[in-house]
C-alpha positions as CSV (number, residue, x, y, z in Angstrom):
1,X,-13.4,2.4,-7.0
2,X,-10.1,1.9,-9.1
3,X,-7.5,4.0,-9.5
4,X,-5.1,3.4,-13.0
5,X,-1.8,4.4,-12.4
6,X,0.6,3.5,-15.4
7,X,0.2,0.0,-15.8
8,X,-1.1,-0.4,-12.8
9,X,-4.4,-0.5,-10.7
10,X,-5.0,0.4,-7.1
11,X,-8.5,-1.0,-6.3
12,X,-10.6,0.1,-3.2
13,X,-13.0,-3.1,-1.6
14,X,-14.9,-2.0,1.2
15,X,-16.4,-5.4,1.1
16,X,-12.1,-6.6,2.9
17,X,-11.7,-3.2,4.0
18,X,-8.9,-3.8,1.7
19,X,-6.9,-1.3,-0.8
20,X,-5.8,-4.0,-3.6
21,X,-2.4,-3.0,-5.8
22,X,-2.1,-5.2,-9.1
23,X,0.0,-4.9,-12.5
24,X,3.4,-3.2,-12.2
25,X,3.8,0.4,-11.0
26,X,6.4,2.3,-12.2
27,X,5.7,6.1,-12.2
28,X,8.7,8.3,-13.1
29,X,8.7,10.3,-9.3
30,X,7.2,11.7,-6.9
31,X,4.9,14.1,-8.4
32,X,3.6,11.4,-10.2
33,X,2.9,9.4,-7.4
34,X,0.7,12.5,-5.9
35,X,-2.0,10.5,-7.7
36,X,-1.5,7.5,-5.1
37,X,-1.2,9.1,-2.5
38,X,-4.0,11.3,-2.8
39,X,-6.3,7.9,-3.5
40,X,-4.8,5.9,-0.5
41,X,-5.7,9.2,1.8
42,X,-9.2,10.0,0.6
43,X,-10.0,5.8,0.9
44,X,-7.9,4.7,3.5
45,X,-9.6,7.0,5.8
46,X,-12.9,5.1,5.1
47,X,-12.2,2.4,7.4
48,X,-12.0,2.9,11.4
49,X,-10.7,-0.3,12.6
50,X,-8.8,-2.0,10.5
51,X,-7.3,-1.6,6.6
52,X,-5.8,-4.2,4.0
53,X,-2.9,-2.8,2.0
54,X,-2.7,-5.8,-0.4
55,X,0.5,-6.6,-3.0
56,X,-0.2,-9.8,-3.9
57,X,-0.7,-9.1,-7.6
58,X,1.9,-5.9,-7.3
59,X,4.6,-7.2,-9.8
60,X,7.5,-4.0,-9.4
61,X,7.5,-1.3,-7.2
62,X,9.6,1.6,-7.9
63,X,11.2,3.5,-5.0
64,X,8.9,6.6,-5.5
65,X,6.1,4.1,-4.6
66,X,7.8,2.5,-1.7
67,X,8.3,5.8,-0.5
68,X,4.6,6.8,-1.0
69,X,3.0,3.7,0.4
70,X,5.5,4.5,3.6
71,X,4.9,8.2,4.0
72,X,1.1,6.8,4.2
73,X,2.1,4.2,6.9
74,X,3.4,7.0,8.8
75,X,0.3,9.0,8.0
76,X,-2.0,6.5,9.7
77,X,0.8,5.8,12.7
78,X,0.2,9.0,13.5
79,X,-3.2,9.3,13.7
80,X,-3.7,5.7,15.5
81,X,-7.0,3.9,15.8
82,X,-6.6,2.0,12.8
83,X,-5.0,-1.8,12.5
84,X,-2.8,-2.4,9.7
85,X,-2.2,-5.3,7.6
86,X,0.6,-5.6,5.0
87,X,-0.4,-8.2,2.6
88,X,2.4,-9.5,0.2
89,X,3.4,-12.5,-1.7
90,X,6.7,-14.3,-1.3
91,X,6.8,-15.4,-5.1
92,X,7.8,-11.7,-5.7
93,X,11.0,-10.8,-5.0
94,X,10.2,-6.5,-4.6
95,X,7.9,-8.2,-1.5
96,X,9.9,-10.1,-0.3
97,X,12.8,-7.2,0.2
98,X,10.7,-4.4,0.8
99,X,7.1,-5.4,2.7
100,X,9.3,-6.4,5.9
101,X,10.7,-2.6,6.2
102,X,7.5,-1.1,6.8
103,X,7.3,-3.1,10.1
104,X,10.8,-0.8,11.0
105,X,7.9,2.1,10.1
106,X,5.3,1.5,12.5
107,X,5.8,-2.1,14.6
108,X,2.1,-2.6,14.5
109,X,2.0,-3.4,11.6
110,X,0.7,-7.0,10.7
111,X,2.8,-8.9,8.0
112,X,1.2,-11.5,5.9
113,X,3.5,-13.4,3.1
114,X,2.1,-16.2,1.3
């Protein structure tokens, strides 16, 4: 299941228990980002052990976005159970500033950079 969201596409693979962000998101706030959120919690939920949130092929991230993707961090701190993985690429820059702070989120977090 994919999700288009501007010029973007958030991409659900059960087969890496993975959520998969590519092209370049840059919705204008937060109400527009309802769309986002609303995918990562019906999908995310899926998965009991463990869930991928992959940026490799994530381009720009607005903050409305960063905030969304770490109000859904939170969201799944909360509830516990499930192991996270933050996957990110250090060729772009938005990664490398910004996947590192969700850690300060939830510690538990794993942190992959290639």
């Amino acid at each position: 299941m994919t999700l288009k969201a501007g010029d973007a596409e958030v991409t659900l693979d059960e087969n890496s228990s993975s959520i998969k962000f590519s092209g370049s998101m840059r919705l204008a706030n937060m109400k527009e980002y309802e769309q986002v959120a609303d995918f990562l919690k019906e999908h995310g939920n899926t998965f009991d052990d463990s869930l991928v949130l992959d940026f490799e092929n994530l381009q720009f991230l607005n903050s409305s976005g960063i905030t969304t993707i770490s109000l859904f961090i939170l969201n799944c701190k909360k509830n516990g159970g499930l192991e996270l993985t933050v996957k990110g690429s250090n060729e772009v820059s938005w990664q490398q500033k910004s996947l590192s702070n969700f850690k300060k989120l939830w510690p538990n977090i794993k942190l992959e950079m290639n």
